[in-house]
N, C-alpha and C positions, 0 to 999 in steps of 0.2 A: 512750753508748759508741760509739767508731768506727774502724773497722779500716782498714786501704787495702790493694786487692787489687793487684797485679802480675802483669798476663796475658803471656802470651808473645807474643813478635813472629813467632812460626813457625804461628802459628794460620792457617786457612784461607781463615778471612774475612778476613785481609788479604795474602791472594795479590795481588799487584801492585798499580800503584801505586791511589794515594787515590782512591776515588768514591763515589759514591751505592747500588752494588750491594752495595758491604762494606758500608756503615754500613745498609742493609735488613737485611743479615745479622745483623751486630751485633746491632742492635736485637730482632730477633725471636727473638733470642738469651739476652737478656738475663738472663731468668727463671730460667735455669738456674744463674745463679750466686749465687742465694740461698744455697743449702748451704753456699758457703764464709762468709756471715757468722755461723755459729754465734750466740751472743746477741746478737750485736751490732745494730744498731738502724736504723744507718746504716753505709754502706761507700764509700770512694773508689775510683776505678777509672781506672786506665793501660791503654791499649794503645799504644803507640808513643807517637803524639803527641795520641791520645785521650781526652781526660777528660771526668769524670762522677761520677757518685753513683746509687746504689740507697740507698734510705730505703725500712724496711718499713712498712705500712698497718696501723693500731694500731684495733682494732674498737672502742674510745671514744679519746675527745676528739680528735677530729679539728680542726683549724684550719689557717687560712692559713698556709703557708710560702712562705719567700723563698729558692731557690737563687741561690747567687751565683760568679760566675766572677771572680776575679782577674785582674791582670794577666799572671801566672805559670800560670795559668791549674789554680790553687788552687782547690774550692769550699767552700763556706759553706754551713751552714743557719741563716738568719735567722726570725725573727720579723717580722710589721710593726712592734712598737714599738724595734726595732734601727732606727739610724741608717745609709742607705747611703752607705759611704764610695765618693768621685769616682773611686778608685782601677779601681772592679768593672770590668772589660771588658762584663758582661754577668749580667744577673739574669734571676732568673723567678720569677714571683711565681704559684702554685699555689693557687688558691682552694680554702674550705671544701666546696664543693658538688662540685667534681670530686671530693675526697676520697672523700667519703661516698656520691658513687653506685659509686664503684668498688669500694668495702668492700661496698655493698650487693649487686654483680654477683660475687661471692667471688673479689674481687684480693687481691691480699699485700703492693704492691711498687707504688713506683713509684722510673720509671729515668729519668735526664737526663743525656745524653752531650755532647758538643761534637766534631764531625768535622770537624781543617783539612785544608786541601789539596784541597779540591774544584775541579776546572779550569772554567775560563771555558766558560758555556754559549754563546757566540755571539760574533761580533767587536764588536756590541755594546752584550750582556748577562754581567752577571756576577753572582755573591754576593759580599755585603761580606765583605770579607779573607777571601774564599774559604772559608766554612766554612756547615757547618747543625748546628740543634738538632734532635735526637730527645726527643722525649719518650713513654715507652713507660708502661703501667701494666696490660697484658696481657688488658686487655679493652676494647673500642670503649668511647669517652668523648667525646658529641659533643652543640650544640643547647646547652651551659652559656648559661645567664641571666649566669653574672658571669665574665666573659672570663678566661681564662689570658693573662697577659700580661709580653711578652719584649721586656727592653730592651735594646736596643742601645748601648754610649755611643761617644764618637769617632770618631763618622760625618760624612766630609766628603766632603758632597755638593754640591761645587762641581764645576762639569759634571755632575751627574746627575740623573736623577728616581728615587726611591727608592720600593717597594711592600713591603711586606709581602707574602711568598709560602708556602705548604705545597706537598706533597709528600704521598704516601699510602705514599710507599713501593714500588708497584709499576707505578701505571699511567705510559703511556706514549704521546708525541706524536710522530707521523715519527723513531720511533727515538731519542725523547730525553726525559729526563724530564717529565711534566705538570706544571709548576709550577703552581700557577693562586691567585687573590687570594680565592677563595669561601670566607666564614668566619673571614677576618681584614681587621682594618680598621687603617689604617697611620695614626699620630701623630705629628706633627715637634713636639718641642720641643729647644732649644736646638742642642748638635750630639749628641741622642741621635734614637734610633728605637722608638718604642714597638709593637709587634705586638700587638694585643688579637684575640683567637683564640679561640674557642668549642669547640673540640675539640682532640683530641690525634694528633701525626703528626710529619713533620719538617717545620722552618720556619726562615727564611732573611728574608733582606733581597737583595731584584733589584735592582740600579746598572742604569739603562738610561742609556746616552748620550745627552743631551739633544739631541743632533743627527739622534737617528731620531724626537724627537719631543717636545712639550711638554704634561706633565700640565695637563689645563688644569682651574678650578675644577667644584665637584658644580652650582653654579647655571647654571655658562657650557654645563655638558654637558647640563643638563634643558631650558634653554632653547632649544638647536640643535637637540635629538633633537625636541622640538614642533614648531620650524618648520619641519625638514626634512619630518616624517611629515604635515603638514598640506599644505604645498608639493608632498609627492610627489604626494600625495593630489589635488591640485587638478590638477595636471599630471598624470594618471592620467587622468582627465575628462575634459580638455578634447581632449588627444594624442585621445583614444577617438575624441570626437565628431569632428574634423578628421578622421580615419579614416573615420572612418560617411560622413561628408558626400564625402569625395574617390572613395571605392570604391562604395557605394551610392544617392549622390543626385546625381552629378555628373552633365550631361548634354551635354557640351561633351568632345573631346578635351583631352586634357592637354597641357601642352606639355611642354616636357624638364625645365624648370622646376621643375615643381609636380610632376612624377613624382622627383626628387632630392630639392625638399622631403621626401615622401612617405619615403622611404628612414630621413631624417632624422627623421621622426617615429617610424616603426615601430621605430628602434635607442631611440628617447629612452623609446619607449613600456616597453619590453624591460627598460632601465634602472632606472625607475623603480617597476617592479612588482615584480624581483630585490630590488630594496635594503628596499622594504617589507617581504618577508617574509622578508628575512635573517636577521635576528634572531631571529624564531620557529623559522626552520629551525634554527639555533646553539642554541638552548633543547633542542632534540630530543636532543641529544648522540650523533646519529648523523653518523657519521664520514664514512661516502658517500656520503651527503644535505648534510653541509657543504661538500664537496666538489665536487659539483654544483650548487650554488647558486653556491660563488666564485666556479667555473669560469665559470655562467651571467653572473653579475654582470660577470665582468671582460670577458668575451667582448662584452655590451652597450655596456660602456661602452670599449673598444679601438674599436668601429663606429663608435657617437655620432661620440669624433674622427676617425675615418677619416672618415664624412659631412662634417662639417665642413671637415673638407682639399677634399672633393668638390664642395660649395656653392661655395668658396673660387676653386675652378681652372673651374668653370665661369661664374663672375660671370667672373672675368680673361677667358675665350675671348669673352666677350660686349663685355666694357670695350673691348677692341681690337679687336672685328669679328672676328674667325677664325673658320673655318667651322668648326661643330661636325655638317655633314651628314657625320661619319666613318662609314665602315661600322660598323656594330651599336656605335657609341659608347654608347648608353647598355648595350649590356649589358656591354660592358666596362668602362663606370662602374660598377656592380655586381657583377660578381664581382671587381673590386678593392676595395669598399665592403665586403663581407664576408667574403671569403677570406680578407684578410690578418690580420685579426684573427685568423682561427680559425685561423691555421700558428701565432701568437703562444700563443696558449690552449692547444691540443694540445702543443705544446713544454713550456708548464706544467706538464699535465698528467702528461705522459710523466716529468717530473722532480720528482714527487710534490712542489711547491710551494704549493698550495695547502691548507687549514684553518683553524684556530679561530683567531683574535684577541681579544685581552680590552684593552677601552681602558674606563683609571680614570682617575678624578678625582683630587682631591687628599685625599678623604676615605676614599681605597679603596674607593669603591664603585663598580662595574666594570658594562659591558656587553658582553657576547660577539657576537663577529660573523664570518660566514665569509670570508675573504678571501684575504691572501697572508701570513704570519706573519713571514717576514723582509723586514725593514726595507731589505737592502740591495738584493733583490728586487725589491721593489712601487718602489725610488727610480729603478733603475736601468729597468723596463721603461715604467714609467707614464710617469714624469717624463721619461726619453729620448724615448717614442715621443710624447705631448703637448706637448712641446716642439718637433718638427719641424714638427710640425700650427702650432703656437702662432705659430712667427713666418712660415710662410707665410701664415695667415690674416690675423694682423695688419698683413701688408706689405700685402694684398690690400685691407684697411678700410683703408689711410691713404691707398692711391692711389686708392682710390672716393671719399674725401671730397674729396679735390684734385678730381678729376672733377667732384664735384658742386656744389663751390664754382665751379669756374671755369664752369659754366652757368650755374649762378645768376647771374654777375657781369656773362654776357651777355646773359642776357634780361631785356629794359627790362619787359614788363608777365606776368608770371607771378605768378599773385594765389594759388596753393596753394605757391607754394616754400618759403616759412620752414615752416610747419606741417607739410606732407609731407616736407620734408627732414629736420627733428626728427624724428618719427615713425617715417621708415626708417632715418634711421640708428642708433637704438636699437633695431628691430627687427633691424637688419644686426647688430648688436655681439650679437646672443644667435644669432642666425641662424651666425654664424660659431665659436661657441662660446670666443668672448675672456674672459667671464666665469669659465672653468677656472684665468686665470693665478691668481686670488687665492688657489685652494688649491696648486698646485703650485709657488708662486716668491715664499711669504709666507715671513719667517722674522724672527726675531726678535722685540722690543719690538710687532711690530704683526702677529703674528701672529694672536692671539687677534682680534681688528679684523678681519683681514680673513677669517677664519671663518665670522665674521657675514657678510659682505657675498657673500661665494661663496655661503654656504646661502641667505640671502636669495633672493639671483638666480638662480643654479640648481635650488633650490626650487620654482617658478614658471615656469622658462624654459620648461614645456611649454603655460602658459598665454599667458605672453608671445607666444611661436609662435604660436597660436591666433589672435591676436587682429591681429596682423599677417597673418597667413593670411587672416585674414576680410576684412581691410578692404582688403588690397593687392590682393585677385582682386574688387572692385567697381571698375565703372566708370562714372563720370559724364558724360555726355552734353559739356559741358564740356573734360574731360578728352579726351573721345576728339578732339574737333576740333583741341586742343591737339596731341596725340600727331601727328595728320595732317599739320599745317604744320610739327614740328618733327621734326629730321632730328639729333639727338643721342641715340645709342643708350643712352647710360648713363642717360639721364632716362627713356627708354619701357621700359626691364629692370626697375631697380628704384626709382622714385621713383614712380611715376603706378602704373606695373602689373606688376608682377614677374610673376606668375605666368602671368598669358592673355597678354604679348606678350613676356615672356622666351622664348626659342630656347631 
């Protein structure tokens, strides 16, 4: 037996327009309109343009039901042995075991609403056709073994990546709802969306613009998260010991060289010990611990490329002889090396941009991380300010190699040139931080491709550094006699000896 209720439009809970705070309402609402089904079994439910159903909780034979929404946005109570006709805009299929823990925790009732009109969460983030499912049954129902699961059909996601999302109803991110993928795991088959979900709340389907970003597979993401954490890990070490060795075992002034290098290590060092324990700090689920770590993170790595710009403009003063005996130049290389970053950060900060990130795979299995959560944010400062870095450096490695060819082309007997010139100028190419373009200016069919090849190499690059560090500041007796007769500055800077006769 089944009745349909007709709520008024002057109700409270839908003072103004459509959102997520009415439909909290609603929802917690719900319970109270048992009374109006007198025997009735099941009840259909209008508020404006709200529909749904209360069905009561029957204390035996509990089994699977099938809610189903129409095109018209009618529902249905099915069975599994009912056929779903292609027509459903959207079904839910309610397992026996949610049933029966709820009857067990003395429910009565279970409610399944549909709320359209919900506005676009972000320029761009949205919900398919603007709308969420509530499902209420008036007691916590979470941890299900056999998923509640919500299909979506006529999902066209061409331009987008699509997640399965919940909602708890109250909590709250920089002033906007917490949506988050924990608990629900997202199915494509044909152009439906399938939501498999373990507990009960509101839930939705997120359209992210595949322009802020490409879900990429669960193997592609377990495989990157190993290289990177083992990469950091090695580059952790090595950064260390270069440290140890330049502040504690050195015994030689430094030249202005190896003190920029140095600069360049202690940001990379900073870098990669932030990004190690990102993740743990994002586990914490403390909000100004995430926040301090982004901060930290991003503040690191804004340096990194600031050094890099630094290395970059002091190789140039060297390429062409310019005197770098400027008054306190280098500490003016230095508080431009880190100032600027931290006006960048503080700005951030001051504009509460930082927090949580959840980057999934295509199986909806997600990793939180602290960082910058809008996409058009982290494109518009990282990307802007790494791209200025990007093509001074690169201008700076194509005119060093010209340099270094047209040496090589004049000297008749230099028996270290091919070897030493290979060697520097792959230690130049991470020295200058050229290996960033692959994550910042990859797009498309080879993006996933070049993923790899940026974690790869910048995985490492604190090893790579090292290992050029070690061997560019020896000198060979050889070498040095070479250095004496030869009177071509870009060969005694960085091919023979970067760091003891680099200026």
């Amino acid at each position: 037996m089944q009745t349909e209720i007709l709520l008024s439009l002057t109700s409270d809970t839908l003072s103004g327009p459509a959102s997520t705070e009415n439909a909290a309402n609603i929802m917690d609402n719900i319970g109270h309109r048992l009374g109006l089904m007198r025997n009735a079994n099941t009840t259909s439910i209008k508020i404006g343009q709200i529909n749904g159903v209360i069905a009561k909780l029957l204390q035996e034979n509990q089994r699977n039901n099938i809610f189903a929404f129409t095109s018209n946005m009618d529902v249905e109570i099915l069975t599994e042995s009912n056929n779903l006709k292609k027509d459903y805009a959207l079904t839910v299929h309610l397992p026996k075991e949610a049933r029966e823990m709820a009857v067990k925790r003395n429910a009565s009732y279970v409610g399944i609403l549909l709320f359209p009109g919900i506005p676009q969460i972000n320029t761009t983030s949205s919900l398919f056709n603007n709308q969420i499912v509530g499902i209420e049954m008036g007691v916590n129902i979470s941890n299900l073994s056999e998923t509640i699961d919500i299909t979506f059909n006529n999902v066209n996601r061409a331009g987008f990546n699509v997640s399965c999302v919940s909602w708890d109803g109250k909590s709250k991110h920089d002033g906007a709802d917490n949506w988050i993928t924990d608990g629900c795991k997202t199915k494509e088959a044909d152009d439906s969306i399938i939501c498999q979900c373990s507990h009960l709340t509101f839930f939705a389907i997120l359209m992210t613009s595949s322009s802020s970003g490409t879900k990429i597979s669960s193997s592609d993401l377990k495989t990157l998260t190993q290289i990177t954490k083992a990469g950091c890990g090695m580059s952790l070490f090595f950064l260390g010991v270069a440290l140890f060795m330049h502040f504690l075992m050195r015994k030689t002034k430094a030249s202005q060289a190896v003190k920029i290098l140095m600069n360049l290590f202690i940001a990379l060092f900073i870098l990669n010990l932030c990004f190690l324990i990102n993740e743990s700090i994002a586990d914490l689920k403390i909000f100004a611990a995430c926040v301090a770590i982004a901060a930290a993170l991003h503040y690191s790595m804004l340096a990194t490329f600031t050094w890099f710009f630094m290395q970059a403009l002091h190789l140039y003063l060297n390429l062409y002889k310019i005197r770098t005996d400027i008054k306190y130049y280098l500490c003016k290389i230095c508080i431009t090396g880190w100032v600027i970053p931290a006006v960048v950060v503080v700005g951030l900060l001051a504009s509460n941009k930082y927090g949580d990130v959840e980057i999934s795979d295509n199986n909806g299995t997600s990793v939180i991380m602290c960082w910058i959560p809008d996409y058009s944010w982290h494109l518009g400062v990282n990307t802007g300010y790494y791209g200025i870095v990007f093509i001074f450096t690169l201008t700076i490695f194509i005119v060093t190699v010209v340099q270094i060819t047209n040496f090589a082309s004049e000297t008749k007997n230099n028996k270290i040139s091919t070897k030493k010139r290979v060697f520097s100028l792959l230690g130049l190419f991470s020295l200058l931080g050229i290996t960033w373009g692959f994550a910042f200016f990859s797009y498309g069919p080879l993006l996933i491709p070049s993923y790899y090849i940026f974690t790869i190499l910048n995985s490492f690059q604190g090893f790579f550094l090292f290992i050029y560090y070690y061997f560019s500041s020896r000198i060979n007796p050889e070498d040095k006699n070479q250095l004496e007769r030869s009177s071509h500055t870009t060969e005694n800077v960085y091919i023979t000896n970067p760091y003891i006769y680099g200026s």
